[in-house]
C-alpha positions as CSV (number, residue, x, y, z in Angstrom):
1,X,116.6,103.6,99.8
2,X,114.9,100.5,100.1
3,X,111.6,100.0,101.6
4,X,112.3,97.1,104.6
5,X,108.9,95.0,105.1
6,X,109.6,94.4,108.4
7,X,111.8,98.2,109.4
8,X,110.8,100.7,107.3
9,X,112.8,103.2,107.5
10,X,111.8,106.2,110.1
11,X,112.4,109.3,107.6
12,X,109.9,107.7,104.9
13,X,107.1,107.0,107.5
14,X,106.8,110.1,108.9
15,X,107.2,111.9,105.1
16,X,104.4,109.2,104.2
17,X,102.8,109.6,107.3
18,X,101.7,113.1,106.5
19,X,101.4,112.8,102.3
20,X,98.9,112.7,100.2
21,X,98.2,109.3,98.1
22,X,101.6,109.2,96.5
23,X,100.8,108.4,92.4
24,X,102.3,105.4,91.1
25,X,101.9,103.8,88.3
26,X,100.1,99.8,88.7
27,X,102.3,97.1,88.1
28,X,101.5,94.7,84.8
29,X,101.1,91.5,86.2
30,X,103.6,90.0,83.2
31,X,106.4,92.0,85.3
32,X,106.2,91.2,89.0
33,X,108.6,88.8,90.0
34,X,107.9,85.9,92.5
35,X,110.3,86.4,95.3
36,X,111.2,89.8,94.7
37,X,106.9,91.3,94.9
38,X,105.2,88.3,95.7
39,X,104.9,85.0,97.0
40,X,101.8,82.3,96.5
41,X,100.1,81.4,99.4
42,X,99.8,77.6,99.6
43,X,97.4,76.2,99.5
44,X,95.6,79.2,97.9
45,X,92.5,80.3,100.7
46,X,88.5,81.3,99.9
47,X,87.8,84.7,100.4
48,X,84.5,85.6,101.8
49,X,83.5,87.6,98.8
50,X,81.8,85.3,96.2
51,X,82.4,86.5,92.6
52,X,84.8,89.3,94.1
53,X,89.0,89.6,94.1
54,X,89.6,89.9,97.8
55,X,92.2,92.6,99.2
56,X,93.3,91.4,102.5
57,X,95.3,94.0,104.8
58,X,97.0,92.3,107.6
59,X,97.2,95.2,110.4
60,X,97.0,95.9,114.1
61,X,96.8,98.9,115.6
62,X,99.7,98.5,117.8
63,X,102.3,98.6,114.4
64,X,103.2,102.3,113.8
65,X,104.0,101.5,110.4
66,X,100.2,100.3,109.9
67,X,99.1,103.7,111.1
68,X,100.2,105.3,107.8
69,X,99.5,102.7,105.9
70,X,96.0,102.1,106.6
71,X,94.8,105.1,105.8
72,X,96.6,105.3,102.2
73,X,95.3,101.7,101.4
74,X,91.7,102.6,102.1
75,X,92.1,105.8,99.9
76,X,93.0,103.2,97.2
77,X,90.2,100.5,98.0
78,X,88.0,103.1,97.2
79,X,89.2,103.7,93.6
80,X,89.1,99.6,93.1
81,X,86.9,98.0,90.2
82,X,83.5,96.4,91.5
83,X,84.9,93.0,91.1
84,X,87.5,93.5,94.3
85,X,86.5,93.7,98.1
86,X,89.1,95.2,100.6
87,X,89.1,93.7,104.0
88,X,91.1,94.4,107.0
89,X,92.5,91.9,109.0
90,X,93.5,92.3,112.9
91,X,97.0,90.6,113.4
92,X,97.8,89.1,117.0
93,X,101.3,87.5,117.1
94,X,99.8,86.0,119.7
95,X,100.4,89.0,122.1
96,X,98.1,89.5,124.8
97,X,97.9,93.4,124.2
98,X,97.1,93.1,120.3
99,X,94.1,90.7,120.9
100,X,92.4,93.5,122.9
101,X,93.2,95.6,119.6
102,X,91.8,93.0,117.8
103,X,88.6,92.8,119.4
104,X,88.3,96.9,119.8
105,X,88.5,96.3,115.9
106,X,85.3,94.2,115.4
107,X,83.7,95.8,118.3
108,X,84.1,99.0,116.4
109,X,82.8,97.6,113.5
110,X,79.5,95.7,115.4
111,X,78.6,99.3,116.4
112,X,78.9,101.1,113.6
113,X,81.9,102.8,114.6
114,X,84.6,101.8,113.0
115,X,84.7,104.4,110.2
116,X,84.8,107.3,112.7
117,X,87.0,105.9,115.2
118,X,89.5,103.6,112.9
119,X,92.0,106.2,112.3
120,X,91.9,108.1,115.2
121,X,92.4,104.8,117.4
122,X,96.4,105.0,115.5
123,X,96.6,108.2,116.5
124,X,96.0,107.8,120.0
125,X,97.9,105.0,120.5
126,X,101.2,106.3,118.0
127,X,100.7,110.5,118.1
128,X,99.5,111.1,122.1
129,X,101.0,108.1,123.2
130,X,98.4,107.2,125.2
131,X,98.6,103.6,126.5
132,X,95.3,102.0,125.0
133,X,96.3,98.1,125.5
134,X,93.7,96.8,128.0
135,X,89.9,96.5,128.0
136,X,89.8,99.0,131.0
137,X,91.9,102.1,129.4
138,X,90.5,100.9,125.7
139,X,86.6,101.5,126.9
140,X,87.6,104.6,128.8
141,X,89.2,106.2,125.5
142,X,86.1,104.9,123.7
143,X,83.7,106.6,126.3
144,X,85.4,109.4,125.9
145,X,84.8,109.3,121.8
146,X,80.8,109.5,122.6
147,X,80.3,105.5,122.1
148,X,78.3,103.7,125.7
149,X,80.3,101.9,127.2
150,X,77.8,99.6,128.3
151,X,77.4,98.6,124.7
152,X,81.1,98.7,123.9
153,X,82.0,96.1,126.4
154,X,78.9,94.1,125.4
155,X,80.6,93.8,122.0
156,X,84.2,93.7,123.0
157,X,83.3,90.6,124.7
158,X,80.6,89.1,122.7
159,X,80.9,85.5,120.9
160,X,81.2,87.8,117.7
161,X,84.1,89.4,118.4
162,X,85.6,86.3,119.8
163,X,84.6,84.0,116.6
164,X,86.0,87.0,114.3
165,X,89.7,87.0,116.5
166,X,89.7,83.3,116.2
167,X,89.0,83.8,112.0
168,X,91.9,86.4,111.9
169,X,94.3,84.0,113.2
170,X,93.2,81.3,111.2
171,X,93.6,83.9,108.3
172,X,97.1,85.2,109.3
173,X,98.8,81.3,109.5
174,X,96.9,79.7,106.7
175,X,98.8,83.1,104.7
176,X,102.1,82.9,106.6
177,X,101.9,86.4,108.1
178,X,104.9,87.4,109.9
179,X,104.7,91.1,109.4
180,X,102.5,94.3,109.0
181,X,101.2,95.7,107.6
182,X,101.2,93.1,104.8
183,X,98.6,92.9,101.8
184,X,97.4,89.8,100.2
185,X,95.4,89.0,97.3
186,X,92.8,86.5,95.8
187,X,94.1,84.3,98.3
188,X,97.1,83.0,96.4
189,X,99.2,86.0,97.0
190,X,100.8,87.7,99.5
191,X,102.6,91.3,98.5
192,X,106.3,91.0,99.5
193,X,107.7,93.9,98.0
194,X,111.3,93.7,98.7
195,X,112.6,96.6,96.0
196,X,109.7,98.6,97.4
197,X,110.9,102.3,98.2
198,X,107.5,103.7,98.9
199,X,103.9,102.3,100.0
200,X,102.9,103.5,96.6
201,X,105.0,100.3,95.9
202,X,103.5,97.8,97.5
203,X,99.9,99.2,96.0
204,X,101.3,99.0,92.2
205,X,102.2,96.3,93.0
206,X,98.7,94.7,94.7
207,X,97.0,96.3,91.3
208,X,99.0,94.0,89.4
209,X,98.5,90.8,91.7
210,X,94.8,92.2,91.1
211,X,95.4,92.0,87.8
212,X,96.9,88.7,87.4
213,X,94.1,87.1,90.1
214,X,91.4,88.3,87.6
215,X,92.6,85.9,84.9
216,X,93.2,82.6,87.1
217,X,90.2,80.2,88.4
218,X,89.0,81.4,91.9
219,X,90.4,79.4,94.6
220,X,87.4,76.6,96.0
């Protein structure tokens, strides 16, 4: 069965959704095939890392695929070399509802909150179906994690958190983003992953787009 980038299909999310890491085996860089696991991103985009391969995972919070994916790509960022940087990426589609998830995303982060509360954000929103989509029901559910809520709505609305939405849309035309959760790499390349049957996949094959970064000229 094949892994749809834009409809995965139900059975594998939840069996992935409760998995360990699956084990896969990095894909060499000579074998990936543009069209089939990748396409360039033109023209190729800085990262913000300088000297460092940067991961980008395009995600929002409202995407119940991104809720089992997220977790399984930061298990991986964590085994990268020191010469590669993950960073996640809030998507918008310009809907109204995902900008609030958006900003609760670098709000989070401003606080020093975002590794306690990242995953269990998805899980509120895609396990108790609780209806987390505006700034009134997001700050109670962040009260109600132990976070002031003074502070919380001082960073939900802050200049920050409004300069960093306005970066992650810049970031998800200039790559062509029109589905999560979607990995990109070094800023040429953006993981497609159509004969993808498993995330493990689309990791394999981001090690070999890692791979294959590490030997071209940085974009400038």
């Amino acid at each position: 069965m094949t892994l749809n980038r834009r409809r995965f299909n139900s059975c594998l999310i939840a069996a992935l959704g409760t998995a360990a890491l699956p084990a896969w085996a990095p894909a060499g860089a000579a074998a990936l095939e543009e069209g089939r696991d990748w396409r360039a991103v033109s023209p190729p985009q800085p990262g913000d890392a300088p000297g460092q391969i940067e991961v980008l995972e395009f995600f929002s919070y409202g995407c119940p695929h991104c809720r089992h994916f997220h977790p399984l790509v930061k298990e991986w960022a964590a085994s990268l070399p020191d010469d590669v940087t993950l960073r996640s990426v809030p998507v918008t589609f310009g809907r109204g509802p995902w900008e609030n998830l958006a900003r609760l995303h670098f709000a989070l982060d401003q606080l020093g909150e975002l590794g306690r509360l990242d995953q269990a954000f998805f899980d509120a929103l895609h396990e108790e179906r609780k209806r987390l989509f505006t700034e009134g029901a997001i700050a109670d559910w962040v009260a109600e994690q132990g976070v002031d809520r003074e502070a919380f709505a001082t960073a939900f609305n802050s200049f920050s958190a409004h300069t960093r939405l306005a970066r992650a849309n810049q970031l998800a035309a200039a790559y062509q983003i029109n589905a999560v959760p979607t990995l990109a790499v070094g800023g040429r390349y953006v993981v497609v992953g159509e004969a993808a049957q498993t995330y493990g996949d689309l990791l394999a094959i981001a090690d070999g787009l890692i791979a294959k970064a590490r030997g071209e000229a940085a974009p400038t």
